[in-house]
C-alpha positions as CSV (number, residue, x, y, z in Angstrom):
1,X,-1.6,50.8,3.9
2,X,1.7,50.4,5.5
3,X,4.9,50.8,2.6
4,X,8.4,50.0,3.4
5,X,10.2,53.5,3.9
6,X,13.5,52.2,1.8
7,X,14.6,49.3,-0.5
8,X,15.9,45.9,1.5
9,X,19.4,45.0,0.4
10,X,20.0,41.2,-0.9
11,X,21.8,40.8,2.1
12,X,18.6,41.5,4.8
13,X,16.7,39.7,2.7
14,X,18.6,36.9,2.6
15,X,19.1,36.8,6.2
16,X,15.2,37.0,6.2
17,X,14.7,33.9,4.4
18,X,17.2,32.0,5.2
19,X,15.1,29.1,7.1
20,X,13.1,29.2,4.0
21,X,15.1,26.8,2.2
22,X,14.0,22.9,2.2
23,X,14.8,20.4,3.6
24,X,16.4,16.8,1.8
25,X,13.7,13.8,2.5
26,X,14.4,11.5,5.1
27,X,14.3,7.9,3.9
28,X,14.7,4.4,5.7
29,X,14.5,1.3,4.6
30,X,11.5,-1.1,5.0
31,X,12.1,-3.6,7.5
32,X,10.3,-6.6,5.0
33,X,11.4,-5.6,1.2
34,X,13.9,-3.4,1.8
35,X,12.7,-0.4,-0.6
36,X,13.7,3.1,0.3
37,X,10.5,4.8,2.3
38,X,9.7,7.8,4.3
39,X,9.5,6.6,7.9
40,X,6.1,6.6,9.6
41,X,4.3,5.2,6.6
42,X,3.0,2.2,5.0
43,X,5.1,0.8,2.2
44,X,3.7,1.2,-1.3
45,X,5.8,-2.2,-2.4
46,X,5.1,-4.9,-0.4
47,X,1.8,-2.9,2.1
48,X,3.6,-3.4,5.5
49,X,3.8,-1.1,8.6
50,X,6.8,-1.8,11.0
51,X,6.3,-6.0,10.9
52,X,2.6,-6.3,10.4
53,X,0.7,-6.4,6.9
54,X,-1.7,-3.4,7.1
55,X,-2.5,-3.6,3.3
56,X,-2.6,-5.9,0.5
57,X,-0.1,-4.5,-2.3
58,X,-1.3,-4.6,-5.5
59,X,1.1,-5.7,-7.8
60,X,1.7,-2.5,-10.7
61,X,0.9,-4.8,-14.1
């Protein structure tokens, strides 16, 4: 089984995982209520898609 031949410094490793960290969500607002959504995707609030209803929102009671 394959062991690394010396210890990796912080720095190496760092460099190593340095497109490991994440990224901050992307958010727009919903063209019919205006709540903050991730684009591409149905609002949870009012059940629209773009400009056309695609589900009926229930309301949270």
């Amino acid at each position: 089984m394959a062991n690394p031949k010396r210890k990796l410094s912080r720095a190496s490793k760092g460099h190593r995982r340095a497109h490991l960290a994440l990224d901050r969500l992307q958010l727009v607002r919903c063209a019919h209520c205006s709540t903050m959504i991730r684009p591409h995707t149905i609002c949870a609030n009012c059940g629209y898609y773009r400009t056309k209803q695609v589900v009926v929102a229930s309301s949270p009671n």
